[in-house]
C-alpha positions in Angstrom: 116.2 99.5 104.5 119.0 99.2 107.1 120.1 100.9 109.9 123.3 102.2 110.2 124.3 103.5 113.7 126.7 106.5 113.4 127.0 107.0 117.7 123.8 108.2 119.0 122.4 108.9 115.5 120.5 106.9 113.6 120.3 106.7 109.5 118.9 104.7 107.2 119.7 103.2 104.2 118.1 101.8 101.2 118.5 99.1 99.2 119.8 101.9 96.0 122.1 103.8 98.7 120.0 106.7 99.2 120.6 107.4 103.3 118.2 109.2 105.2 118.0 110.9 108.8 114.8 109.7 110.8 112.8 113.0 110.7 113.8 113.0 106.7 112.5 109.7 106.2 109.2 109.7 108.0 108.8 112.8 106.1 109.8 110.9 102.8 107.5 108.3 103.1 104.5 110.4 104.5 104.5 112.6 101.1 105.1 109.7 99.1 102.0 107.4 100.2 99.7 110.8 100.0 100.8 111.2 96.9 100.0 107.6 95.5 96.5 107.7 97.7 95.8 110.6 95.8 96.3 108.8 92.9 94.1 105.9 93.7 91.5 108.0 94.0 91.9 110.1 90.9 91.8 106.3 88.9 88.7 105.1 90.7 86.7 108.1 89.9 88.0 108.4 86.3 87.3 104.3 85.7 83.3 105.1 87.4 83.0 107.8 84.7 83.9 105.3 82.1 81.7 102.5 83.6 78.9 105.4 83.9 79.4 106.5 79.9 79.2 103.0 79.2 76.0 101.9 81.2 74.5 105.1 79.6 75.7 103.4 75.9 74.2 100.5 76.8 71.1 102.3 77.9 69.2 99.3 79.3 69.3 95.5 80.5 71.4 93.7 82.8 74.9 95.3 81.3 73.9 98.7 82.1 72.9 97.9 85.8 76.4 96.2 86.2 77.8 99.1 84.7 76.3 101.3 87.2 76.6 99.4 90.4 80.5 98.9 89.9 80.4 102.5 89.1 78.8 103.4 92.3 80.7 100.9 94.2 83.8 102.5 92.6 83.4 106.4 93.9 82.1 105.0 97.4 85.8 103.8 98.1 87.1 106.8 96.7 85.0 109.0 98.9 86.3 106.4 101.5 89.7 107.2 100.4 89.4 111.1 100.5 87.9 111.1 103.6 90.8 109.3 105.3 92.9 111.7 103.2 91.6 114.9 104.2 91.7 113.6 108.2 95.4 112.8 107.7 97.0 114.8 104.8 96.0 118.6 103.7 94.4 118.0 100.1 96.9 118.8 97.1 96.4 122.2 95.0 
């Protein structure tokens, strides 16, 4: 991004020539990492289910176990992740 000083206002541009006013561009950037957090979260819990519906194939033994604990591990960042979320952002509908 650069600054570009046009008198006492301030815009910026990026590298593709998009300009933005300050207010514009906080509010840009704001929507765009809630959106991607979001995101992150929906991946996490979708890859625990898999890991869950595979421990639950594998039934027993030390692959299932593994199966299960990165699954767990998994949804404890993305409660980790929602709960920052929901303190910062209002939840998508």
């Amino acid at each position: 991004m650069w600054v570009i000083a046009d008198g006492r206002v301030r815009r910026f541009r990026c590298h593709t020539g998009h300009a933005f006013g300050l207010e514009s561009l906080l509010s840009s950037q704001s929507t765009q990492i809630e959106q991607a957090l979001w995101a992150a979260i929906k991946g996490l819990e979708q890859r625990s289910q898999m890991l869950i519906n595979l421990a639950h194939e594998s039934r027993f033994g030390l692959r299932a176990a593994r199966y299960q604990e990165e699954a767990s591990r998994l949804l404890t960042h993305a409660q980790t992740l929602r709960e920052v979320l929901l303190n910062s952002f209002e939840e998508p509908r």
